[in-house]
PLY file of the C-alpha trace (Angstrom):
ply
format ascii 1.0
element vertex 82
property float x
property float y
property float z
element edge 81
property int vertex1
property int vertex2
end_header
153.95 132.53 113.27
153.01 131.15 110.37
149.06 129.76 110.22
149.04 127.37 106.93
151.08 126.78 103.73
150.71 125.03 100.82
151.45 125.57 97.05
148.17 127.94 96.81
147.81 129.74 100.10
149.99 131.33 102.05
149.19 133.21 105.94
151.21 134.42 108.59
150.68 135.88 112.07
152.78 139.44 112.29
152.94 140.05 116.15
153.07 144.33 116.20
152.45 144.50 120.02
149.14 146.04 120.73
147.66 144.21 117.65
148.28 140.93 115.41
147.84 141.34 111.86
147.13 138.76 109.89
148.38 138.21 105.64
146.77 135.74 103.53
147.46 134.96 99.93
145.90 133.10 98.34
145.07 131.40 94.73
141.78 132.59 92.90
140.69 128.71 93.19
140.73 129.05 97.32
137.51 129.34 98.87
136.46 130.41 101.88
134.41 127.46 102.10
137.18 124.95 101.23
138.41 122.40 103.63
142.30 124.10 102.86
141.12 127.78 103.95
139.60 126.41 107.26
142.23 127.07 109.59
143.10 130.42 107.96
139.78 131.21 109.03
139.54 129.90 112.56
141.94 132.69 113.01
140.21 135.13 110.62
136.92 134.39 112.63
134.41 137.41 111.79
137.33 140.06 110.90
137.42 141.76 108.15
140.21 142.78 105.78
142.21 146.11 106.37
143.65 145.98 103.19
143.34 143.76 99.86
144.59 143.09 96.50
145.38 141.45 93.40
148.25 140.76 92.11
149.68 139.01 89.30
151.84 135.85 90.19
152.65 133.77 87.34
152.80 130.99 89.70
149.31 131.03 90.76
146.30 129.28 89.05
144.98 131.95 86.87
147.86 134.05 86.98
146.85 136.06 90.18
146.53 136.03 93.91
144.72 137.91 96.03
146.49 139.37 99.08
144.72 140.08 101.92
145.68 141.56 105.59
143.68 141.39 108.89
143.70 143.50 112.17
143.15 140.52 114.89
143.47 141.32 118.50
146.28 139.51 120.50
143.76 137.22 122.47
141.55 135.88 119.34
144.73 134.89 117.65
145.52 133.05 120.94
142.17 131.11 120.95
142.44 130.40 117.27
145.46 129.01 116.97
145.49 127.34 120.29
0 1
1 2
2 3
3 4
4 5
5 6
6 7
7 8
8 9
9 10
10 11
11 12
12 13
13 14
14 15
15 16
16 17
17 18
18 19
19 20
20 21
21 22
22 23
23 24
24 25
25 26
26 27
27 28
28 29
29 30
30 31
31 32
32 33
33 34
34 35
35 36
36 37
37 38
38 39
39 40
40 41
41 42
42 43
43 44
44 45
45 46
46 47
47 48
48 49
49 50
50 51
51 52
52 53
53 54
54 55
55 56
56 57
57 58
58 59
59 60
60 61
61 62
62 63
63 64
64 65
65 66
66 67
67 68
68 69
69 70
70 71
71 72
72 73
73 74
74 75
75 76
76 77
77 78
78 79
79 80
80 81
């Protein structure tokens, strides 16, 4: 399921049965706090990241994205995106 797209963040919902992960990347110019992250983080909520780098992606603003990947159980995905 894919959460939000747009030419400097990317996240997707990966269903793995007992869990729902969570991968985000994302331009060094997106925020947290920015009005484009928000719904990334409605399903984020107070998680944390299981895993995260940087990478180079010629692409991106800066030259780099960050890559991030959350451990979300099934039901707060539900209310989140819901």
């Amino acid at each position: 399921m894919l959460v939000c797209v747009n030419n400097r963040l990317y996240a997707s919902l990966f269903d793995l049965g007992r869990e729902t992960q969570l991968m985000v990347y994302r331009s060094p110019v997106v925020k947290d706090r920015h009005d484009i992250y928000r719904p990334v983080a409605v399903v984020v909520g107070e998680a944390q990241p299981i895993a995260e780098i940087v990478v180079e992606d010629e692409w991106m603003f800066f030259g780099k994205a960050t890559l991030s990947v959350y451990r979300l159980p099934n039901d707060t995905v539900m209310q989140g995106v819901a």
